[in-house]
Backbone bond lengths (Angstrom), bond angles and torsions (degrees), N, CA, C in turn:
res aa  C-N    CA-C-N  psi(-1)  N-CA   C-N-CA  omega(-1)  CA-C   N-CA-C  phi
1 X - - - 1.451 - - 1.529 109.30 -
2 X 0.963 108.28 119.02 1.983 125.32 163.46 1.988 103.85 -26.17
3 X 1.242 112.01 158.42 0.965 111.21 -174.74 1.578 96.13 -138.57
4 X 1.356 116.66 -11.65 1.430 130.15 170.82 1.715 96.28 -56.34
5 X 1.042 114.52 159.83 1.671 152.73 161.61 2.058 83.36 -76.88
6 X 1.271 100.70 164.28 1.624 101.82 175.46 1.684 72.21 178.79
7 X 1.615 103.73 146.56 1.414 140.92 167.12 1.375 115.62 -69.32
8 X 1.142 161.74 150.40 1.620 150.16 127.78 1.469 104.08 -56.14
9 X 1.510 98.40 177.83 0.944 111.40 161.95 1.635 146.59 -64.28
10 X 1.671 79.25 -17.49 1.666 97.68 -158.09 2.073 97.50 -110.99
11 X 1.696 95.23 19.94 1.445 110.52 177.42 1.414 120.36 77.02
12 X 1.255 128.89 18.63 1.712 142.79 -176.28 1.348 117.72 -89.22
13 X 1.151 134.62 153.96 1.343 114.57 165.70 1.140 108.69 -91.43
14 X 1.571 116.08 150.95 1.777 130.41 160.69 1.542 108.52 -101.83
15 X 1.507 98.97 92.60 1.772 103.82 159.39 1.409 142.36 -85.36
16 X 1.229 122.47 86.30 1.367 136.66 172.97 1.774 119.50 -21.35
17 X 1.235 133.86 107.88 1.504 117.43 -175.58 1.338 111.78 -39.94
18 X 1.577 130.73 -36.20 1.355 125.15 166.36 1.348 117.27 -109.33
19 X 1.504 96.69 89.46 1.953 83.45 173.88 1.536 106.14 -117.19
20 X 1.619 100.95 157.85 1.380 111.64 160.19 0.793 140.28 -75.32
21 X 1.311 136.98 118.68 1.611 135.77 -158.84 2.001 93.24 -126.28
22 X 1.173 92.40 126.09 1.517 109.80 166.51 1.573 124.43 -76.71
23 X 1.159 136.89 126.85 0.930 124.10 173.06 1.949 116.15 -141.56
24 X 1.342 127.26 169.00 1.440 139.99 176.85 1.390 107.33 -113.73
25 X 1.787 101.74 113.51 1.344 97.12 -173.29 1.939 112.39 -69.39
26 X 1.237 107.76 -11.43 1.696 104.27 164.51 1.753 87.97 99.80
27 X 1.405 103.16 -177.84 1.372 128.31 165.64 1.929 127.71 -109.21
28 X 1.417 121.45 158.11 1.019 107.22 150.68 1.753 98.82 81.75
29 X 1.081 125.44 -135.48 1.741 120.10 163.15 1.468 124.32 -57.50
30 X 1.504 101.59 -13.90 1.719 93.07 -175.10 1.310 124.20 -78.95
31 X 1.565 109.85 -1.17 1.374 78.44 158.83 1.814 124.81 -87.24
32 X 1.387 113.11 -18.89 1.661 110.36 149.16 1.067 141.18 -73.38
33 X 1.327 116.84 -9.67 1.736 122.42 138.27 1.820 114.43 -51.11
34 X 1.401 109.94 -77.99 1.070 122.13 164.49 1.740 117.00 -0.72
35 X 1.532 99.78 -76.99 1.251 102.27 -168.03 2.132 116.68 -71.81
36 X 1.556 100.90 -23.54 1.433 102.72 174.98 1.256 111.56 -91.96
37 X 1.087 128.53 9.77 1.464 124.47 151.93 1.263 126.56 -99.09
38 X 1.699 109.25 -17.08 1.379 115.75 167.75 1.266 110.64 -61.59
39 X 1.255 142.30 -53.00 1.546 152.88 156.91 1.453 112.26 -9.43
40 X 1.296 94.78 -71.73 1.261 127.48 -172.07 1.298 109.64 -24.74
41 X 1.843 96.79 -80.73 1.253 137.23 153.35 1.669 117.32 -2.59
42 X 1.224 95.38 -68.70 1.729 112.95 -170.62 1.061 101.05 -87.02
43 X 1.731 142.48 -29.04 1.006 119.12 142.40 1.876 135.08 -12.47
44 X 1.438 80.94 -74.64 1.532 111.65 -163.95 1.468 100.65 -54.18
45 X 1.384 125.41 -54.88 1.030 123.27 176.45 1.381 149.25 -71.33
46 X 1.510 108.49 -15.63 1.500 121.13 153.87 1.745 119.87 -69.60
47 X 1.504 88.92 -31.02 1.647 96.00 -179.79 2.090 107.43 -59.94
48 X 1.605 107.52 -32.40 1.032 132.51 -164.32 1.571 105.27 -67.16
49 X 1.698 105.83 -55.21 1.548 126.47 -172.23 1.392 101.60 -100.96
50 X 1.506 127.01 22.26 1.871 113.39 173.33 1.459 90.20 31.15
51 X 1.385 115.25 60.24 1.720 113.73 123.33 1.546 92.35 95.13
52 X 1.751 117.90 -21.91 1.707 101.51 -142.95 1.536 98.26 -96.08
53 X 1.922 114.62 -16.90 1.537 111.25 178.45 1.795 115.68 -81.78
54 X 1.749 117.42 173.65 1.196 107.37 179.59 1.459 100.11 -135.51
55 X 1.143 142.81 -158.28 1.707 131.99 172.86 1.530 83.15 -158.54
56 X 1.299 96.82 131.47 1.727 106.00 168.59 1.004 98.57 -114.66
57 X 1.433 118.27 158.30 1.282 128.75 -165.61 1.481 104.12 -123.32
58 X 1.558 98.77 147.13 2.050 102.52 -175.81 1.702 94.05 -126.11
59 X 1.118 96.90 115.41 1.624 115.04 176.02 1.655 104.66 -63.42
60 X 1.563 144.13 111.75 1.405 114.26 156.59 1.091 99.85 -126.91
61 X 1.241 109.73 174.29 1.893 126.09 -160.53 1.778 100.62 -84.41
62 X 1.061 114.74 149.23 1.794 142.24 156.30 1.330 127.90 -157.96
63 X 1.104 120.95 134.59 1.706 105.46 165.44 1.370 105.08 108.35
64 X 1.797 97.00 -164.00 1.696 98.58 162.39 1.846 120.45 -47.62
65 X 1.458 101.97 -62.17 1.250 113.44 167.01 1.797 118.05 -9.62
66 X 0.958 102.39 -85.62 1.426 128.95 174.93 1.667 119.31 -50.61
67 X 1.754 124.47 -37.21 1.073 136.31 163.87 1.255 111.53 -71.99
68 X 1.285 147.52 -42.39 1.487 158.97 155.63 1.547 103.49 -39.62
69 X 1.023 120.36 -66.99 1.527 138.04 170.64 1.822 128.92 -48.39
70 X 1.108 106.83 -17.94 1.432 107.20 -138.69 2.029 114.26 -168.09
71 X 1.931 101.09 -23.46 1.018 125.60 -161.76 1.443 115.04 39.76
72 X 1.448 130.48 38.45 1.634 101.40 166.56 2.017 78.97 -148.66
73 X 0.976 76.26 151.06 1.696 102.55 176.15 1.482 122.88 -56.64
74 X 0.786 112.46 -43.92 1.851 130.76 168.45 1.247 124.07 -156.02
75 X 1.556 100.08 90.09 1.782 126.18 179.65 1.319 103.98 -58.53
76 X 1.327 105.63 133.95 1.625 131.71 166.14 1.584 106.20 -33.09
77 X 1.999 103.90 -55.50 1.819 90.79 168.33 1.167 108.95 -41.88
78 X 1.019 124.67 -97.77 1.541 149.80 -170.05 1.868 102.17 -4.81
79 X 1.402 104.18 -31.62 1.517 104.17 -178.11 1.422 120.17 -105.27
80 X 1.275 104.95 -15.34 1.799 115.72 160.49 1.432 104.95 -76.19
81 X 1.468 134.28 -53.58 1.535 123.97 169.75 1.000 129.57 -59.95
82 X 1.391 128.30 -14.98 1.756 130.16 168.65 1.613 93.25 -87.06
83 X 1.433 133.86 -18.47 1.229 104.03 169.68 1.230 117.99 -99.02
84 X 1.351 129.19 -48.67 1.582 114.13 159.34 1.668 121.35 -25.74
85 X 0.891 110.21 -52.60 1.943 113.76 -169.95 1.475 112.47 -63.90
86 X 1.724 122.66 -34.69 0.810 140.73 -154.44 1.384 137.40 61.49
87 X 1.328 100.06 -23.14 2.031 114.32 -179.02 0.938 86.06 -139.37
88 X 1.612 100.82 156.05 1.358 100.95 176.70 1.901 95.13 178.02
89 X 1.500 146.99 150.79 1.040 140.32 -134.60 1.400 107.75 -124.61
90 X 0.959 142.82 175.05 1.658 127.61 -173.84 1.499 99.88 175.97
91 X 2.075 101.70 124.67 1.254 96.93 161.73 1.230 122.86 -99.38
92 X 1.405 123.33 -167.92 1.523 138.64 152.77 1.273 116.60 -13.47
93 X 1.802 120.92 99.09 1.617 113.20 165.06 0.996 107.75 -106.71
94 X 1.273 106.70 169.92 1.708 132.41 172.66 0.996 107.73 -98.23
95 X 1.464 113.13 139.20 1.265 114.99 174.50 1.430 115.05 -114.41
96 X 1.730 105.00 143.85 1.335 96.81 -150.84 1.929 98.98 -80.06
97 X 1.438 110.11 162.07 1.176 118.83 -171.74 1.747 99.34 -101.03
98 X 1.424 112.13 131.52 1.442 131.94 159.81 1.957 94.93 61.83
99 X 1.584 87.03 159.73 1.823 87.29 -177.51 1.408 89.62 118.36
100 X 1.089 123.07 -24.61 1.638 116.19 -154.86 1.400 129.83 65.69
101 X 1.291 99.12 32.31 1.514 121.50 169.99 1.780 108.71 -71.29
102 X 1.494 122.51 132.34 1.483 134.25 -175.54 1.527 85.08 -92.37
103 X 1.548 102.48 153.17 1.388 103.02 -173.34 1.982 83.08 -86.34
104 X 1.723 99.21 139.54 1.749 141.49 154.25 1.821 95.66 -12.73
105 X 1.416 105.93 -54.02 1.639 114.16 -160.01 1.645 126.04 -65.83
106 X 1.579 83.90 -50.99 1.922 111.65 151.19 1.313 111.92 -44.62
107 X 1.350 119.93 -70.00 1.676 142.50 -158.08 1.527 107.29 -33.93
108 X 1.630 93.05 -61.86 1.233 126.28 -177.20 1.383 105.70 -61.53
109 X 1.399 141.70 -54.20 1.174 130.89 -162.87 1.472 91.99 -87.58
110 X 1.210 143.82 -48.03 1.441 139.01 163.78 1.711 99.74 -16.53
111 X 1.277 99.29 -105.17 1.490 127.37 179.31 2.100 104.14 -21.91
112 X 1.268 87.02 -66.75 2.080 77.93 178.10 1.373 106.15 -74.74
113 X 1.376 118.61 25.63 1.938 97.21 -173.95 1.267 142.13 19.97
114 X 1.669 104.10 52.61 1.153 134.20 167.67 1.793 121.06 -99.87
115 X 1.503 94.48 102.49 1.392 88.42 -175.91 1.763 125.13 -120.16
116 X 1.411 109.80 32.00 1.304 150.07 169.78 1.573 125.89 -110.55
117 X 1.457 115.72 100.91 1.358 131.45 -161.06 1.897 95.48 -113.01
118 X 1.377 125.15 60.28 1.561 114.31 -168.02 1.659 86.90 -121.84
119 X 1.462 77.81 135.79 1.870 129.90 -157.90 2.080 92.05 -101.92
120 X 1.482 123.05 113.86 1.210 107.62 175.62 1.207 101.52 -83.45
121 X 1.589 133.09 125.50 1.406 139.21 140.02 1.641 136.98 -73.07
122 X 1.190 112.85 127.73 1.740 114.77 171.78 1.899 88.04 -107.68
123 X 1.640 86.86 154.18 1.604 102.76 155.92 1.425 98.58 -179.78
124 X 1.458 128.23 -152.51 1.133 131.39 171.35 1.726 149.55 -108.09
125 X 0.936 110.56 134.11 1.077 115.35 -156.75 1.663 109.26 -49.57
126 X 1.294 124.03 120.26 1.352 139.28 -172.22 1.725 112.55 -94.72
127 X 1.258 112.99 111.90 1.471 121.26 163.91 1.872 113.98 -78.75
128 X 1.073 112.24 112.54 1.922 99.09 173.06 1.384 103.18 -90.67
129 X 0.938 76.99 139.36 2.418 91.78 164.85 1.617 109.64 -70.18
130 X 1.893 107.80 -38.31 1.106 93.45 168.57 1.359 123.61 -125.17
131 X 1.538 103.80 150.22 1.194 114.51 -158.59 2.206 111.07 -76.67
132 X 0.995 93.13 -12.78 2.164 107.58 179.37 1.438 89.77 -87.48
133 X 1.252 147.62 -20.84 1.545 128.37 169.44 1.801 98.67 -60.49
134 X 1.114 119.09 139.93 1.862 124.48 173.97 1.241 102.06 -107.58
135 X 1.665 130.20 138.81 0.973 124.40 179.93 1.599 122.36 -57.97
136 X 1.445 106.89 -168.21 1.664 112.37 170.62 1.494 111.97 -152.76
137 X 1.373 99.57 147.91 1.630 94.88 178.53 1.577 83.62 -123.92
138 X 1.125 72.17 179.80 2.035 99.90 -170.29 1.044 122.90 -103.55
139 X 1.032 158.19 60.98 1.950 146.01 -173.94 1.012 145.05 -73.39
């Protein structure tokens, strides 16, 4: 059995109790982002599979990381495995300064043709007095 994430037909995801999810540990705080969301993460997901799923994790290069490593900022791997996997997690990059470097953040949503940046919000539920204010959502 695949351990990839895979789409249907009808555009859904198919999640495997053990799938691999790729991710960029980021720059700067990410690698302490990184690790408290990994928690998190595995939390969430045993709670999901009663204990019986696992999530392996696929390290790929971006950033400093990846330029140190590899010298280029966002390797061609790095962009064939976020598309094979389909999901995949990403922290905080830097963007490199002067050179004519596109900032990492762009690149990426360029390159995966992702053109939806939506942030989930909680807060509280708001009563208006007046009724000519129109609501708002957030995106």
């Amino acid at each position: 059995m695949s351990n990839k994430i895979t789409m249907s037909s009808e555009g859904t995801l198919q999640v495997p109790d053990f799938p691999t999810i790729p991710f960029i540990i980021g720059d700067g705080i990410g690698p302490d982002l990184w690790h408290a969301q990994c928690v998190f993460l595995i939390r969430r997901w045993r709670k999901r599979t009663a204990d019986n799923g696992k999530i392996t994790w696929k390290e790929v290069l971006a950033g400093e990381k990846a330029f140190n490593e590899t010298g280029e900022w966002l390797p061609k791997d790095t962009l064939n495995v976020l598309k094979e996997y389909l999901v995949g997690i990403k922290g905080p990059l830097t963007t490199p300064v002067g050179g004519g470097i596109r900032s990492l953040n762009v690149a990426l949503r360029k390159d995966l043709d992702l053109y939806v940046c939506q942030r989930p919000t909680n807060g509280l539920r708001v009563y208006l007095r007046q009724s000519n204010i129109p609501s708002m959502w957030i995106w």
